[in-house]
N, C-alpha and C positions, 0 to 999 in steps of 0.2 A: 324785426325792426330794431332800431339801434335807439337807444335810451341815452340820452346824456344827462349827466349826471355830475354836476357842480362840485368842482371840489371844495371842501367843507373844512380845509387847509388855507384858504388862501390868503389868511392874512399874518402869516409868521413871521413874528421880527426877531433880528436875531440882537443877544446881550452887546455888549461894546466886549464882555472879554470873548466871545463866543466870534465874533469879527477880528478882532485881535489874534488868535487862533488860527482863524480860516488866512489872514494875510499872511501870518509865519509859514505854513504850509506852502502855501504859494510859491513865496520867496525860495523857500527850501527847495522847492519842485526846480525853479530855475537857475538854482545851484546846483543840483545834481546832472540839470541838462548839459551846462557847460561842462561839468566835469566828466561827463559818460558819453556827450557826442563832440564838442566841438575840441576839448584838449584833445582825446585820438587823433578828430580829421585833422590836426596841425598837426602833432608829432608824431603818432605811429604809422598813418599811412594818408598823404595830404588827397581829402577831396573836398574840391570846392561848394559841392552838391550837400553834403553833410554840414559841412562848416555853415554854409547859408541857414540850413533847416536849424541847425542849432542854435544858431543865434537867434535867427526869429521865433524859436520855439520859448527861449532864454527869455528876451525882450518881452514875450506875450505874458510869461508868469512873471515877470518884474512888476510890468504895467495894472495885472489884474491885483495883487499886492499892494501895488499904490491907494488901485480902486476901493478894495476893501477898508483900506486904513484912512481915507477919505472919509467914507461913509458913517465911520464911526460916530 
């Protein structure tokens, strides 16, 4: 039989620097996205399929970044 069993975590708050933190990282994530997918698919060989994924991959770590420094 399968037991469940509450996690005993679930009320973790995080610091305001420890949020501050997690948005820099973000940001940074969709800094590197641009520059590792979507500059190639412009200059070194154009796909439209990349360049899309790249930006919205971009936009989503922008956005979660916003989120984080919201919540602070």
């Amino acid at each position: 039989m399968f037991r469940i069993r509450y996690n005993k975590y679930k009320d973790i708050r995080l610091s305001s620097e420890q949020l501050q933190k997690l948005s820099d990282i973000t940001a940074d994530l969709g800094l590197v996205c641009i520059a590792s997918i979507v500059l190639p698919a412009i200059f070194d060989r154009f796909n439209i399929l990349l360049l899309f994924f790249g930006i919205l991959v971009a936009i989503f770590c922008f956005v979660c970044s916003l989120v984080l420094i919201k919540a602070k």
